[in-house]
C-alpha positions, 0 to 999 in steps of 0.5 A, a space after each residue: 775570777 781571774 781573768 788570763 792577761 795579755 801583755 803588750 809594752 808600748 813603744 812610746 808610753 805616755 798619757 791618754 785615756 782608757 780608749 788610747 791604752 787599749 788600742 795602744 795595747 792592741 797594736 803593740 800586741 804580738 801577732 804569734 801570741 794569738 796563737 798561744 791564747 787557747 787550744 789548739 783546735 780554739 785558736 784554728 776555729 778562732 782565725 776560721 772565724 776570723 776569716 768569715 767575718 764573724 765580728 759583726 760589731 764593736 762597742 765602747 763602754 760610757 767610759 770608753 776603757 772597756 770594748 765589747 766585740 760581737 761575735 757571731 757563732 752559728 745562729 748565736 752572739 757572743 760579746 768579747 769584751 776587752 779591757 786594758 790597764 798598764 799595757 796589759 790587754 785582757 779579754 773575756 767571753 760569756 760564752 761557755 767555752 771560755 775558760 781563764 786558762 784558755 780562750 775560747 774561739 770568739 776571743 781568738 777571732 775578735 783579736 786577730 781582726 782586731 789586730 788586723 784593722 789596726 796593723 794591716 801587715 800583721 797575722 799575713 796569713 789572715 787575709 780580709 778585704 780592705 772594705 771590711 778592714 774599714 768598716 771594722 776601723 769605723 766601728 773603733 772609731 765612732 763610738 762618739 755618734 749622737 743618738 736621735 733626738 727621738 729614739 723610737 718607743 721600747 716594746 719587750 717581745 716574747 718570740 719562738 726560737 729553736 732553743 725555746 722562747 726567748 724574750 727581746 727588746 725591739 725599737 721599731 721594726 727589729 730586735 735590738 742588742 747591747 752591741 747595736 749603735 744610738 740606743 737610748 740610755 735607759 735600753 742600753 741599760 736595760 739590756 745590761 740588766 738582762 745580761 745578768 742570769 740571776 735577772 731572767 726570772 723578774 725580766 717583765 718587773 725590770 722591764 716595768 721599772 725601767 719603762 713604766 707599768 704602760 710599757 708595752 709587751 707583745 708575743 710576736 708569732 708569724 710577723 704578727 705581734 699579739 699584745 698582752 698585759 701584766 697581770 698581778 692580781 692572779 697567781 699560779 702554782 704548778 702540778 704534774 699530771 700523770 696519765 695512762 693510755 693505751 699502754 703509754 704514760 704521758 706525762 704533763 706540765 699542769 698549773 693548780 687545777 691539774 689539767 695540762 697547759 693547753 696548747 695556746 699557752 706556755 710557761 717560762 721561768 716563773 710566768 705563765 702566757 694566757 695567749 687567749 686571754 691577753 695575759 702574763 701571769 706569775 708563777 709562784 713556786 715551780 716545785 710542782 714540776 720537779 716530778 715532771 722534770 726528773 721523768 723528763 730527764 730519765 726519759 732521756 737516757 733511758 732512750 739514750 740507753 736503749 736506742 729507743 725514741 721518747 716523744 718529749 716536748 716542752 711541757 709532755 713527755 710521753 714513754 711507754 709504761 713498761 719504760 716508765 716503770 724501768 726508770 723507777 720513780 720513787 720518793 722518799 718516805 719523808 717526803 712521799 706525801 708533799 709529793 703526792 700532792 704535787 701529781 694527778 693521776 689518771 688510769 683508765 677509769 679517769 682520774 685516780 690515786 695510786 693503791 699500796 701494794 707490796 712486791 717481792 724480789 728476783 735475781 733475772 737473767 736479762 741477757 746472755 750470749 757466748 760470754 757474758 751474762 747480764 744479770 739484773 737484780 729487781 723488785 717484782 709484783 706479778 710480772 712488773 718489774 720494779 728497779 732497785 733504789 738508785 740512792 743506795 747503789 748509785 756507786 755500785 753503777 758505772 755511772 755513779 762511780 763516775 762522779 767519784 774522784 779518780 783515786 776512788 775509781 780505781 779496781 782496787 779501791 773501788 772493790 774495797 768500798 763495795 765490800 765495805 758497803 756490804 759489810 755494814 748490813 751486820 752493823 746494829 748500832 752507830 758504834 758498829 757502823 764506824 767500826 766497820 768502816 774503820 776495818 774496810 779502810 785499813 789498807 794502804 789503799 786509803 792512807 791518803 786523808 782525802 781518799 779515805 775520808 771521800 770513801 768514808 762518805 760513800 759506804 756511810 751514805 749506803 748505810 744511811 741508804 738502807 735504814 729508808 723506805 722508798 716508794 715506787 710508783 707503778 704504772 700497770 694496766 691503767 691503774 697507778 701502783 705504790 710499792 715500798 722498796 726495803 733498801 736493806 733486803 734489796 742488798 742482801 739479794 745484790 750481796 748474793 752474787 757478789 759474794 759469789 762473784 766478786 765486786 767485777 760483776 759491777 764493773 760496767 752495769 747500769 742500772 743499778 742492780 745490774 750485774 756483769 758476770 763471764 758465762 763460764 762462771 754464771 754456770 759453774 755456780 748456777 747451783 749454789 747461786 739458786 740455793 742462796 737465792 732460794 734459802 732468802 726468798 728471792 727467786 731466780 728468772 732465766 729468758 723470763 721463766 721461772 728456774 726450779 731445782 729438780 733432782 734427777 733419777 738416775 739409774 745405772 747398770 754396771 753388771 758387765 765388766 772386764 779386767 780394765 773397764 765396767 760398762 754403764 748402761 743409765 737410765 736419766 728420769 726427772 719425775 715420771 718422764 726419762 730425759 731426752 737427747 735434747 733436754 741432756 744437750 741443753 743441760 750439759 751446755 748451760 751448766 745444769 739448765 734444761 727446758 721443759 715446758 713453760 719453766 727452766 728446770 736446775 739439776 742439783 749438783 749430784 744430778 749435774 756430776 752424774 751428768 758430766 761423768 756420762 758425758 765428759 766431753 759435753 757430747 750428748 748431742 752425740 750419744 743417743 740415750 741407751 748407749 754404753 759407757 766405759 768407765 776404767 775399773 778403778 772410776 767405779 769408786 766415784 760412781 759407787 760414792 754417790 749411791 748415798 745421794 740416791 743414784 741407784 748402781 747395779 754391780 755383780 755380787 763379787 764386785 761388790 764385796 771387792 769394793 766394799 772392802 775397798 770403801 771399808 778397811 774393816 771389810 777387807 779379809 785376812 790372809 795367813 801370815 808367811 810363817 818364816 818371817 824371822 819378827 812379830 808383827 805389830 798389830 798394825 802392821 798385820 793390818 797392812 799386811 792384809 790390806 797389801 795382800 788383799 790389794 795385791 789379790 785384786 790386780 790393784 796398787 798400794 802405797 804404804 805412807 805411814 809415818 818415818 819409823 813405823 816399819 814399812 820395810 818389814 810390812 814390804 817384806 812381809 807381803 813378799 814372804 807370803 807371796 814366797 810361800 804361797 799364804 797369798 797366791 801368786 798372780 805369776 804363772 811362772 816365777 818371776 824375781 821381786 825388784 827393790 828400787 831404794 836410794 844408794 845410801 839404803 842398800 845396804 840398810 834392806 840388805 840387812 833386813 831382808 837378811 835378819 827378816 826372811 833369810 830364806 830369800 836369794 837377793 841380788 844387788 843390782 849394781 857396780 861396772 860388772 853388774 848382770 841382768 841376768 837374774 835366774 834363780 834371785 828371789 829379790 833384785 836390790 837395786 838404786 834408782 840412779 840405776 834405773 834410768 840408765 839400765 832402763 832399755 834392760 830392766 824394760 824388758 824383764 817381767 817383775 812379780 812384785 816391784 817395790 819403791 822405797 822412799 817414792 819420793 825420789 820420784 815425785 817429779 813426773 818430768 824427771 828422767 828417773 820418774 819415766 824410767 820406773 814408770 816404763 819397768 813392768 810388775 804384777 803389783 807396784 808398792 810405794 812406800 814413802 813417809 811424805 807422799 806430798 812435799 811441795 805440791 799435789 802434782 808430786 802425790 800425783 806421779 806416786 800414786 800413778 806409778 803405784 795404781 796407773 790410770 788411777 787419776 787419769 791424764 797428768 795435764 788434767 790432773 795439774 790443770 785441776 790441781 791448779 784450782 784446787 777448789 773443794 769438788 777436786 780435793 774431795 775426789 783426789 781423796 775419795 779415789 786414792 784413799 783405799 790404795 794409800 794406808 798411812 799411820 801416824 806415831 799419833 795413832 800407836 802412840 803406846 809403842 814408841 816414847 815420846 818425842 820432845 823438841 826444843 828450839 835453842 837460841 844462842 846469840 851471835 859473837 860480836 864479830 859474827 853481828 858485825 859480819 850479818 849487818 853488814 852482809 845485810 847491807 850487801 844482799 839487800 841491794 843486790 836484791 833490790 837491784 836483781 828485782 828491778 833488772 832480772 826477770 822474776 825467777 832470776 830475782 827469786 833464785 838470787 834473793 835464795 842465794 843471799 840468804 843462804 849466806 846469811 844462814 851459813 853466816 850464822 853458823 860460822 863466819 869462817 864459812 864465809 871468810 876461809 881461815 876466819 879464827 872467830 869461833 862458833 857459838 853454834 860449835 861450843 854449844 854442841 860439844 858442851 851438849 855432847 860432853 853432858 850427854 856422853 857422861 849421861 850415857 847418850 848417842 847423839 845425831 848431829 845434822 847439817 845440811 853444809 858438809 863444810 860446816 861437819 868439817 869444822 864440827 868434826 875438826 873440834 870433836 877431834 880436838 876435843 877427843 870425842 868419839 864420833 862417826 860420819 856420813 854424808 853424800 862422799 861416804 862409798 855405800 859399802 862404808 856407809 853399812 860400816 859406819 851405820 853397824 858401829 853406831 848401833 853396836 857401840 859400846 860407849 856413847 858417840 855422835 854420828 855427824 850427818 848430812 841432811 841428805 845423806 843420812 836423813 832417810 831410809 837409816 835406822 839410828 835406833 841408837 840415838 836418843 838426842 838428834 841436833 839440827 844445826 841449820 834448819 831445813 826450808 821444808 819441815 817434813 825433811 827435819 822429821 823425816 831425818 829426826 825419824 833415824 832416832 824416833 821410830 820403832 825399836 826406840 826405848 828410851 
């Protein structure tokens, strides 16, 4: 071991022997580095020391180069010892403390009296009596004292202290020390001998060697020495003795014959005092001990653990048995028999060996407050519980994680090496197991060699774990129990609620099996957790009592409604006996846990979600059992779903063939079709129809979402022709105008269909500086949905029949003004039609669906704050309520009636410039990105990065988009008017998108040049021209390309025309691609 040095350069070197240079080096040591040799808090309990006087003597080695100091520390001496070559003064302590990096305390006192002694000007600070300085002074000098002619005779004596027995030599009438003054040469050897730990165990042999076989030994008690002798002719082994009584286990130190030390006589290291008979024997092997150290040990933290005391000496501890059995002794089958033979039982018929029995497993819930719940995985026999093995799940513990290196502890990491862990329970072979550790490993997380193979040890160490048996002795009743514990079944019960759960649960939990889960969690899978648990054969305790699942009988009465709401009246019974208030109140606060009896009884999951639909807010302390609940009229679908997992739902005869035609599109009946609709409806198409009129019929809402192409417009305008001529009844009592809210660019497209198709309407289009709301004697108003919000104070006031919204799309930001304003008009009946219900997120579905069936999914904030979850209940209920009010049709299911559609994706490479131009703008974005990242906020970053790719994107159409009066050409451009002149010959229409006009600019610049003949529309074009330019397309005669933009002219056009569509730059979403693709490929295509 390296030892810290102190130098200190003589002023005046010179030659002398060991004693000069290191007093030499003392004196010239600087003061102030004192105070750099050691902690803080080292070097200020150091000079304290000082202060009081701690050294309390100094001796020289024979050859006078080493000192030894005496410090006294409490009741404790320490021995400093100081060595000097070169000038270089270095010190050491035995104590614990000292540490080669930093002197303990003893050392730090030793040197500043030192110090002191021989420059009494240094360290002004420390200030001593000029007696003690001269004692001190004294002691450095008269190492050279003679010793007496006749030393006074040796005796080694055995003594009682605080920290146990100890042994010492004494000389006459005191105990003397390696430090002490006229020792004789063989002591002071001696003692040496004794500073050596490795000696601690042959004390009485060495000190027989060194004084012969006669030399006396003594236990000295009160004042009083008892004489003993050496006794080798005898020798003893150990054994643990395990007793029962009176529900406690005590557990003795005993030799061979089983029976406890007495109390006159001790064991230390390897001997054995026989006060009464005189003697000191050998023991030896203290194996038979190891038991009685480990209960000794466990006993401790056990106590530490739980606060509660452990009667512990040196040779009994005593614990109560149930504490015993949580400590959970066990052996390993290897080694189960060599430890039996080193214990004695004892219950309470005497002296026994423990039976064989075998247990099951339970996952208890041991504690639980307004947070947490404390869940403990554990053996059981009868109503012992037995803890799981702590060698394989010693990492799965606060404790155990401890041991491991910092990287290893890491959440990350940690959570990794459980999975991992648990992952080998499939592995059959050796080959299996390392494959799996490979796989768990993989990550990033474990690139450092020493990390991954440290990880590496651990989950094979589990492995190994569970292919053992363990036996667990028991303690019960006063008989003596051993059950073998199955590692492997003892993981899968813990791998229950970890994959329920997640690796968190072990976060802070001792001991193992414990588990740490938030009470909001514990309850939301309470259900499936027992489930699991039940499909293993383990067994689920709640406050000590058994948790059984139980299926409630609930009964609902729903015969009286109204227009808005059905009034419930439940009848709630499990088994025989109807729920009370009480078992309710405790059901809906502990997430489906009520009480009854001795057993905690757990409502399967339909049961619970009757439960938390009569009592959404938790409140059935509040309700008394026949209270009415109102439900809304369109809720009744929930309630009717679960009539097929046995909830009995009573309703009028007429609801209930209303709502079976809701549940069942078969079911709903067919209305005449208007006869002056001027177009045949495909048979589909009759079908939406009737479902509208039936929708329409029964004061509910409709949202048409077939695919872009299949005709929802005529389907809209059908409904409207039967409602004109009375096939489907009116609702009004007095006539009231339709109102058509669509996009700009689609006024025209449904003033031209509802011409061609029911000509017999008077149409309105509402829009321009003169526009009137005066719309007496207009069947339909046409109007945009940039006219709704800033009209909206009129239209608010104006009583509509039917309002329909074509791409509802456009309103699928609920916070959106223009969404509000058409959430404020008024109709008898609201149809959306849009081709995508859903671009982005569910919370878009949400605002459709509200403004076509308001209140159909209750409070928007409650919607997104389960939407955010998105979990499988949520889903399957948006789904269950919205599904008889939307009717969407894929081109998948009329497949017959259209051709097919074929895409194809081309490539084309970059000119060289144009690579040139993309490396090097590569360069330029990434740093700004990187830069934006490390200095913005997040959604600054984001909105940053988007901008440097789409220079990118713009780049890879033209660099003259980048670089104005770039000459440079396009690939993308000479690629397109080889197609269009190919094409043209052919005989085909052609629609070419792009979402940058200034890329149509240079497009349409080269089909000028190019003399090709071609249209275009884009978000400039005036909608009176936009009608124009549609018409010419679809009346050419010569084929021709209509060059549009993605947002433009990629909804609500038909461009039937068309046969081939070119996508120039493709969108970020794909359903806008399909949606402008769908101009060309939708019914009236043929080719």
């Amino acid at each position: 071991m390296k030892k810290s040095a102190v130098t200190a350069t003589p002023s005046s070197p010179g030659p002398g022997g060991g004693e000069e240079k290191l007093l030499a080096a003392l004196r010239e040591l600087p003061a102030g580095m004192i105070y750099t040799l050691g902690a803080k808090p080292s070097v200020l309990r150091g000079l304290a020391m000082a202060i009081e006087k701690r050294l309390t003597g100094i001796d020289w080695s024979p050859d006078r180069s080493t000192l030894f100091a005496e410090v006294m520390d409490g009741t404790r001496h320490h021995e400093v010892r100081l060595e000097a070559s070169g000038g270089v003064l270095t010190p050491s302590c035995e104590c614990p403390l000292w540490r080669p990096t930093g002197h303990c305390p003893h050392v730090i006192a030793a040197l500043a009296v030192l110090k002191k002694a021989l420059v009494h000007q240094a360290i002004a600070s420390l200030r001593l009596d000029s007696g003690y300085l001269a004692q001190v002074t004294g002691w450095l000098s008269g190492g050279e004292a003679t010793p007496p002619a006749a030393p006074p005779l040796p005796r080694l004596v055995v003594e009682g202290g605080v920290s146990g027995i100890q042994t010492r030599i004494w000389v006459g009438e005191h105990p003397v020390s390696i430090h002490d003054q006229n020792l004789s040469r063989p002591v002071r050897d001696f003692l040496w001998t004794l500073l050596n730990p490795r000696e601690s165990g042959f004390i009485i042999e060495r000190y027989r060697e060194a004084f012969g076989d006669d030399a006396p030994l003594a236990l000295r008690r009160g004042g009083d020495e008892i004489p003993l002798r050496f006794d080798r002719d005898r020798v003893h082994s150990t054994m643990t003795l395990l007793e029962q009584a009176k529900g406690m286990v005590i557990a003795h130190k005993a030799l061979e014959d089983g029976l406890p030390i007495p109390d006159s006589c001790f064991a230390t290291h390897r001997y054995y005092f026989d006060i009464p008979g005189g003697a000191i024997r050998v023991i030896d092997s203290l194996a038979g001990w190891d038991i009685w150290n480990t209960i000794n040990y466990e006993a401790a933290e056990w106590s530490l653990a739980t606060g509660t005391p452990v009667e512990r000496s040196l040779r009994t501890v005593s614990l109560p048995a149930d504490a015993f059995n949580a400590i959970g002794l066990t052996v390993s089958e290897g080694g189960l028999a060599t430890i039996l033979g080193r214990i004695r039982f004892s219950g309470a018929g005497g002296a026994s060996e423990p039976a064989a029995i075998t247990h099951g497993y339970r996952l208890r819930v041991a504690r639980m407050d307004d947070t947490a719940a404390l869940l403990l995985a554990e053996g059981v026999h009868g109503d012992t519980p037995i803890p799981l093995s702590a060698t394989a799940f010693g990492f799965f513990t606060s404790r155990g994680r401890s041991t491991a290196s910092a990287p290893i502890r890491t959440k990350k990491r940690s959570s990794a090496v459980i999975a991992g862990c648990f992952a080998t329970l499939g592995c059959a072979t050796r080959a299996d197991l390392e494959r799996t550790i490979r796989r768990a490993l993989a990550g990033d997380d474990f690139l450092k060699r020493t990390v991954k193979s440290e990880a590496k040890r651990i989950i094979a160490a589990f492995a190994a774990a569970c292919e053992t048996r363990e036996t667990t002795l028991l303690a019960v009743d006063g008989s003596w129990l051993m059950s073998v514990a199955d590692p492997r079944v003892e993981a899968r019960l813990m791998e229950i609620p970890y994959r329920l759960f997640g690796a968190d649960i072990f976060g802070a939990s001792e001991p193992a099996g414990a588990m740490t889960v938030s009470r909001d969690a514990f309850f939301r899978h309470l259900p499936e957790l027992h489930k699991q648990l039940a499909a293993h054969g383990f067994s689920l305790v709640f406050q000590d009592r058994p948790v059984e699942a139980v299926t409630l009988d609930v009964t609902l009465d729903a015969t009286r409604s109204t227009l808005d709401w059905f009034e419930l009246r439940p009848e709630i019974r499990c088994g025989t006996d109807e729920l009370t208030e009480q078992e309710i109140a405790e059901a809906m606060a502990s997430g489906g846990v009520f009480r009854r009896g001795d057993s905690f009884l757990l409502i399967d999951e339909e049961s619970a979600r009757v439960l938390a639909m009569l009592y959404p807010e938790a409140g059935a302390k509040k309700r008394k059992k026949a209270e009415v609940v109102r439900i809304p009229r369109l809720q009744i679908l929930d309630w009717l779903v679960l009539r097929r997992h046995g909830v009995t739902v009573r309703l009028t005869p007429e609801d209930e063939r209303i709502f079976a035609s809701l549940a069942t599109f078969e079911q709903i009946p067919h209305s005449p079709l208007p006869e002056g609709l001027q177009a045949t409806l495909r048979h589909y198409q009759e079908d939406a129809f009737h479902w509208l009129a039936f929708l329409y019929t029964h004061r509910f809402g409709a949202c048409l979402a077939d695919d872009m192409g299949l005709g929802k417009t005529i389907q809209a305008i059908s409904l409207l022709a039967a409602l004109h001529e009375g096939t489907v009844p009116s609702r009004a009592e007095e006539p009231r105008p339709h109102l058509i809210v669509v996009p700009p660019s689609l006024l025209f497209n449904w003033e031209s269909e509802l011409a061609r198709f029911y000509p017999g309407f008077t149409v309105l289009t509402y829009r321009g500086t003169g526009r009137s709301a005066d719309f007496t004697g207009v069947d339909i108003v046409l109007t945009s949905y940039g006219i709704i919000p800033r009209d909206i104070d009129i239209l608010a006031g104006i009583p509509f029949h039917v309002i329909v919204f074509d791409e509802a799309q456009a309103v699928k930001n609920i916070q959106a003004d223009t969404t509000g304003a058409c959430r404020r008009l008024r109709g008898l009946f609201t149809l959306c039609l849009t081709g995508t219900p859903v671009e982005n997120h569910l919370g878009e579905y949400y605002s459709v669906m509200d403004l076509a069936v308001p209140g159909l999914l209750g409070p928007y904030e409650e919607f997104r704050r389960q939407a955010g979850g998105a979990n499988a209940p949520f889903l399957e209920t948006l789904i269950r309520r919205t599904k008889p009010f939307v009717l969407r049709r894929s081109k998948q299911m009329i497949a017959a009636e259209l051709p097919p559609k074929i895409e194809t994706d081309i490539h084309l490479e970059l000119s060289p410039r144009q690579k040139a131009l993309y490396t090097r703008t590569v360069e330029e974005v990434r740093q700004t990105v990187e830069d934006a990242w490390r200095s913005k906020s997040a959604g600054q970053a984001r909105i940053i990065a988007l901008t440097a790719i789409l220079r990118l994107r713009q780049l890879c159409l033209s660099p003259s988009l980048l670089i104005p009066g770039s000459k440079e050409p396009s690939p993308k451009v000479e690629f397109l008017v080889e197609q269009l002149e190919e094409l043209f010959d052919e005989g085909h229409s052609v629609l070419v998108f792009s979402q940058f006009t200034s890329f149509l600019d240079i497009v349409e610049a080269e089909l000028v040049g190019r003399g090709l003949r071609h249209q275009r529309l884009d978000g400039s074009t005036p909608v009176p021209e936009r009608k124009k330019l549609v018409t010419a397309f679809q009346k050419g005669e010569e084929p021709s390309a209509f060059l549009l933009s993605l947002k433009a002219g990629g909804k609500g056009l038909n461009l039937t025309r068309a046969t081939y569509v070119f996508h120039l730059d493709p969108w970020w979403n794909p359903a806008v691609e399909n949606q402008a693709s769908d101009r060309a490929h939708r019914i009236g295509q043929t080719r």
